[in-house]
N, C-alpha and C positions, 0 to 999 in steps of 0.2 A: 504494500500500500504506500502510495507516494504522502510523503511530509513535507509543507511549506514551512519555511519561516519564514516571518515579516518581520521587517524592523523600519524606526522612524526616528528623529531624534527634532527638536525644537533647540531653544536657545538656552535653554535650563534645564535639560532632562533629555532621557532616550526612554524608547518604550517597544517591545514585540509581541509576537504571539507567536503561539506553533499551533498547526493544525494538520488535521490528516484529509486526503481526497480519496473520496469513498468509490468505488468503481461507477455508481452512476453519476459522477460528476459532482457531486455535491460538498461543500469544503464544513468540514466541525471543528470545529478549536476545540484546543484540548489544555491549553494552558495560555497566562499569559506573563509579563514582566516589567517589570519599569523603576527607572533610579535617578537621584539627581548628579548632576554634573559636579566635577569635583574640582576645586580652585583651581588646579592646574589645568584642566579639559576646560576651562570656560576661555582659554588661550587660545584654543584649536580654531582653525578656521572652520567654516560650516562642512565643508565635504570632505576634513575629517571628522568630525560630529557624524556626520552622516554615516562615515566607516566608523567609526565610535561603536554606533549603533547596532551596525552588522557585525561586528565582532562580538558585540557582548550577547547579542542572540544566538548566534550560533557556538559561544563559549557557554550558553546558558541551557539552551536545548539540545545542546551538537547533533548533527544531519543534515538535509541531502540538500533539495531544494529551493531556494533563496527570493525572495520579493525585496528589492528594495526601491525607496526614491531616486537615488541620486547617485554619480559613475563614484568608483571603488577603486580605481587603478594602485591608488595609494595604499592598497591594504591586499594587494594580491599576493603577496607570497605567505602574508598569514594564512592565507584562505586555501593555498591550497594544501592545507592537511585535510582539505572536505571536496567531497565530490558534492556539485550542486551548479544550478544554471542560476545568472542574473537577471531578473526582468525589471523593466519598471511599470511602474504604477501609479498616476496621477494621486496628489493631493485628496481629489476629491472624494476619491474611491478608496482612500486607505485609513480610513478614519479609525479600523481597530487597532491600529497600531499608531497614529499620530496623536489619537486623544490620550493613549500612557505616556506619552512622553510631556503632556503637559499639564493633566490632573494628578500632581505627585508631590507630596510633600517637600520644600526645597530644604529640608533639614535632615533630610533620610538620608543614613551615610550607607554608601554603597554596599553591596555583598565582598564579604572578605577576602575569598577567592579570585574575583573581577579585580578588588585594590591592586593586588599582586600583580597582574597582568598587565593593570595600568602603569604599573611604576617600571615595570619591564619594558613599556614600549617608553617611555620618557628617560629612560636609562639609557635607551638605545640610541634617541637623537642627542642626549647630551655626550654620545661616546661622536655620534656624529659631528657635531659641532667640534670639539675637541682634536679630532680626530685633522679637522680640515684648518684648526689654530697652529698647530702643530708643524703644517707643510708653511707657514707664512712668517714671516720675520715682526713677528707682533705678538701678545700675550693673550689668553683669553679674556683677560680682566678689560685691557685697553679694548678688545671689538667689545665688551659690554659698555663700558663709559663711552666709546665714541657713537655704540648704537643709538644711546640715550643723550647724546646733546649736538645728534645729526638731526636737523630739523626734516630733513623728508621721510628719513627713518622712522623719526616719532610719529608720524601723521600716519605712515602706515600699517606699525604697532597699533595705531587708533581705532584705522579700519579693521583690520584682524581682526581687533576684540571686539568689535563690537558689528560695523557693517558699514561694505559699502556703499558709494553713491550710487543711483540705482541705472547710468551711463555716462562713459567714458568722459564725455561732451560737459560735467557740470566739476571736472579737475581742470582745473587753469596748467599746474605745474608739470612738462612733460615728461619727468622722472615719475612722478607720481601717475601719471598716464599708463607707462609700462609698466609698475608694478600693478594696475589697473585688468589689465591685460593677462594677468601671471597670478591674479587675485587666488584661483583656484587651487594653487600649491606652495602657496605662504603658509608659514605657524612662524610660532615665536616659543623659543627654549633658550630658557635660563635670559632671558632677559635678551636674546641674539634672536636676531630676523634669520627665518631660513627660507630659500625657495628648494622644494622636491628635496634633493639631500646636499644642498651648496650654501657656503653660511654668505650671507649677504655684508660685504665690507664697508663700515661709513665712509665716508666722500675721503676724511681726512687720512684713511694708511691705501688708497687705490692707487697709490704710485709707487705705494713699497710692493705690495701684494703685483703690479705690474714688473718691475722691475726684477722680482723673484722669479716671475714665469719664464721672463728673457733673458735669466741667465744660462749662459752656455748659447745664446742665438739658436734658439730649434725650430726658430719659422714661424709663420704665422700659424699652419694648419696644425702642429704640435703644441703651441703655446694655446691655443682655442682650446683642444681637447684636455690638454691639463685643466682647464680654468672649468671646462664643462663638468668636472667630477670634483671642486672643490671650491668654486667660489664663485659667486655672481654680484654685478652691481649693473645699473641701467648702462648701456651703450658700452660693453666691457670688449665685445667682440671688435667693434671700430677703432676703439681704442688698442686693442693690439694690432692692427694692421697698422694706425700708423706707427705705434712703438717701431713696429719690422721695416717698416719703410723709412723711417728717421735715422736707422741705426746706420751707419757705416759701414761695419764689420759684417752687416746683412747683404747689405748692397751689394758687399764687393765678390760674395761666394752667392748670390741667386743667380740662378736659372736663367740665362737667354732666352726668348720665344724663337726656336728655329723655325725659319718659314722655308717651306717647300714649295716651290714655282709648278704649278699643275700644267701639264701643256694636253693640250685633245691631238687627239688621232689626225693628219692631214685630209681632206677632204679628196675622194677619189677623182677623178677626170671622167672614169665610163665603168659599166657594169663588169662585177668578176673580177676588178683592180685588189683589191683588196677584201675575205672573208674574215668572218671572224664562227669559231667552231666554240660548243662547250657541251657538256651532259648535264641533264636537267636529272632533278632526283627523282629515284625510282617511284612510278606510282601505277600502281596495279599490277607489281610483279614487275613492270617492263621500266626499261630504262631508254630515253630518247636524246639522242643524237641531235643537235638543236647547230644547225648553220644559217650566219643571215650574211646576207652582200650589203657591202658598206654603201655602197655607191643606190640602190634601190630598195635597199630593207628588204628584199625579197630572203623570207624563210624556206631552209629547207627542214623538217623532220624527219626521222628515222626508227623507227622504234625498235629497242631489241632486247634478247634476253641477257646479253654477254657484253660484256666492257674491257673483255680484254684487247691486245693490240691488236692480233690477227682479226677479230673482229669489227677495230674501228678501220682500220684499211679497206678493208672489203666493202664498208659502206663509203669510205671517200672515194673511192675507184668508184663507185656506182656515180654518184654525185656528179664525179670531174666527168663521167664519159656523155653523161646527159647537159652540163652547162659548160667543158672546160674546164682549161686546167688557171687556178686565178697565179695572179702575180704573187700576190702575198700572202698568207695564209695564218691567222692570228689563233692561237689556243691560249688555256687558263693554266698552263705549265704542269699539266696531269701526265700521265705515266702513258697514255692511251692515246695513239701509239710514239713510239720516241721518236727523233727526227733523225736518224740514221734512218728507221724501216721508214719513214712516210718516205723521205725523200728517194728511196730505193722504189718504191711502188708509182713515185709520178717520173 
């Protein structure tokens, strides 16, 4: 018998249910859940509240198949100790699981179990953060004090906590724009902004954390992928191009663009001046022998079962004895036949 869980979460609370689907279709709950949010989770941006949510239900009920609101990307490798499908489900329609998450007492401290779990994944971004303080010539303490007396940083510690504007169009500031854009995989640990798992650098160490990437000159496209798995700040990717392109010592070891001069085939005088020969890929068993004259486009086809040499002779001998023998004779440099045998057979 298939099991759903539902899960939902609002701004102060997460709520589920599990139910079973009866073979005629018919869905029965069989239990349901709901807790409030804990000082640290009121950090979380909404869509992970939302994976908040699907975690503590299927850590609550564990099994199969899943209803949620809202995408989960951020919570996939938990999930997969469970086999189960994502769908979604409008607001409107989900109200047995969106009303637990907001008739709930905001004093109710969580289930014991779920604490644990919590503090496991908050353990894990602050190994993260940490982790990425470590590769930069700065301290963890300095990105907390510069996070908090970077004025764009703050404003969007603001957002996080609380919510954004509801488009792009009503932010003046175009830093705060992009992190606008990137809303969906902001949180804040330990007092440090993070986007997905790259801790977010304030304005004032981006030319140390720059200057770190570039050393040893490893290019733009190596300096990008470093910075991809360890740090982000608005317009970070620009600004290492022109780091790479400012530097000297780049300059003088990149790459040339070699340019190759194309030149076309001359243009024939009369028919038969010049062919051009190739085999088309087999299909239906047969393999075709495909010749067109430069000078008329006139195609020859040939079909056959065999692509060896002695084969393809026997069909150019047919060819030359019906149109001539042409001046020039163009192939795709294939084995079929060599030009000792052709030229022995014309």
């Amino acid at each position: 018998m298939e099991i759903i869980v539902s899960a939902d979460a609002s701004n102060y609370g997460i709520g589920a249910r599990i139910a079973h689907k009866l073979p005629d279709g018919s869905v029965k709950p069989t239990s349901y859940a709901s807790r409030s949010l804990t000082q640290t989770e009121f950090n979380y941006s909404q869509i992970e509240i939302e994976g908040l949510a699907l975690i503590f239900a299927v850590t609550r009920f564990h099994r199969i198949s899943v209803y949620t609101a809202n995408r989960l990307q951020r919570w996939a490798l938990t999930l997969l100790l469970y086999d189960f499908n994502i769908k979604y489900v409008s607001t409107d329609s989900f109200g047995y699981a969106d009303v637990l998450s907001r008739l709930i007492n905001t004093n109710v401290l969580s289930n014991e179990d779920y604490v644990i779990a919590s503090i496991e994944l908050e353990d894990t971004m602050e190994y993260i953060v940490k982790q990425s303080v470590e590769a930069l010539p700065v301290t963890f303490k300095m990105i907390q004090s510069g996070t908090k007396s970077d004025a764009v940083l703050k404003q969007v510690k603001q957002f996080v906590q609380t919510a954004w504007p509801s488009s792009q169009s009503k932010i003046g500031n175009s830093q705060l724009q992009q992190f606008y854009q990137r809303r969906e995989s902001l949180s804040i640990v330990a007092d440090c902004l993070i986007y997905g798992n790259r801790l977010v650098i304030p304005a004032k160490f981006r030319d140390r954390a720059l200057r770190l990437l570039h050393k040893g000159h490893p290019g733009v496209e190596r300096m990008r992928s470093v910075a991809r798995s360890y740090v982000y700040w608005p317009g970070i990717e620009e600004q290492i191009s022109q780091c790479v392109r400012s530097c000297v010592e780049c300059s003088r070891v990149a790459k040339t663009n070699s340019k190759t001069n194309l030149e076309s085939w001359p243009s024939p005088k009369k028919p038969w001046q010049r062919i051009h020969a190739d085999y088309a890929e087999p299909f239906n068993g047969n393999y075709y022998l495909i010749v067109v004259d430069a000078f008329s486009k006139w195609p020859e086809v040939v079909s056959t079962k065999r692509i060896t040499t002695s084969a393809t002779v026997a069909m150019f001998r047919e060819i030359f004895a019906r149109n001539g023998l042409p001046e020039t004779l163009v192939t795709a440099n294939g084995t079929q036949p060599s030009a000792a045998t052709l030229a022995s057979c014309i």
